[in-house]
Every structure is written in C-alpha cells, then in structure tokens.
C-alpha positions as CSV (number, residue, x, y, z in Angstrom):
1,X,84.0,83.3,71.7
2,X,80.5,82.6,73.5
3,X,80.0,84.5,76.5
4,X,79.6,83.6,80.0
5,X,76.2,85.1,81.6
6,X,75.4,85.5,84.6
7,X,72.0,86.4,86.1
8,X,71.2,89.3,88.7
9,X,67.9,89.8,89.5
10,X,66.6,90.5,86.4
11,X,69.6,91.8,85.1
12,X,71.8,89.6,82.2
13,X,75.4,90.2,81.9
14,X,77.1,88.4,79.4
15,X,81.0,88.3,79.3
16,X,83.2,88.5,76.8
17,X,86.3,87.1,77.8
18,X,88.5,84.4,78.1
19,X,89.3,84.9,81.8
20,X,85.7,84.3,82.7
21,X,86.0,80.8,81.8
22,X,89.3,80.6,83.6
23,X,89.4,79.2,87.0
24,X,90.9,81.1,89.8
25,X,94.0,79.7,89.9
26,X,94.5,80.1,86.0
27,X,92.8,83.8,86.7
28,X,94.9,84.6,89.4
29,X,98.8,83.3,87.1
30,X,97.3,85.2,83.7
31,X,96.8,88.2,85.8
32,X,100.2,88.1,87.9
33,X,102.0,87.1,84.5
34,X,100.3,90.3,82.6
35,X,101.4,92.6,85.5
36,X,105.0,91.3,85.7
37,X,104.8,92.2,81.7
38,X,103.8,95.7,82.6
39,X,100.5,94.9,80.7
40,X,99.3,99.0,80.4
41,X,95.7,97.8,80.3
42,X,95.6,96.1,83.2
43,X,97.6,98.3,84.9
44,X,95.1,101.3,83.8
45,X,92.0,99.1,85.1
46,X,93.4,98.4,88.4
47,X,94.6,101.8,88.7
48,X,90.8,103.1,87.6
49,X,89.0,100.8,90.7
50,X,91.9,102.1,93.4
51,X,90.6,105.3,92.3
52,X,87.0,104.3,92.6
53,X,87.7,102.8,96.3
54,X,89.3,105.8,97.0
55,X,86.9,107.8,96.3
56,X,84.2,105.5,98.2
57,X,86.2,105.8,101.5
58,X,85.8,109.6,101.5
C-alpha cells in the first residue's frame, strides 16, 4: 500500500492505511460499521484518547 504523507513543519508523517485515503463519508461508515461489529481495536483506540482527554481536562 503507498502511504499518504503529510507535512508539518518540518516534520513527515507518512500513513499507512487505507482509511487515509478514504473520504469522510467512507471514513465516517467504515468506522460506524467496525464499532457496530464490536471491532476490539477500535474500541481499545477510542477508549485510549477518552483516556488521554481525560486526563488533559484535569
């Protein structure tokens, strides 16, 4: 798969993953689709940055 990259400063972040090359909408039906399948993964990421905010806000 190539990877998307993206340029901060001088900074290069390269992606490795289909849903960068999604659009939003296609983005925003794989991820509602994976969390109605109880994808683990995803649920462990989402989980990990609610604990990050959470953390942020104290």
């Amino acid at each position: 798969m190539k990877p998307k990259v993206l340029k901060k400063g001088n900074t290069t972040i390269k992606i490795y993953s289909h849903l960068a090359h999604m659009t939003k909408e296609e983005q925003k039906k794989w991820f509602e689709s994976e969390w109605e399948k109880g994808n683990p993964t995803l649920k462990n990421i989402v989980n990990a940055v609610k604990r990050c905010l959470d953390e942020e806000g104290k």
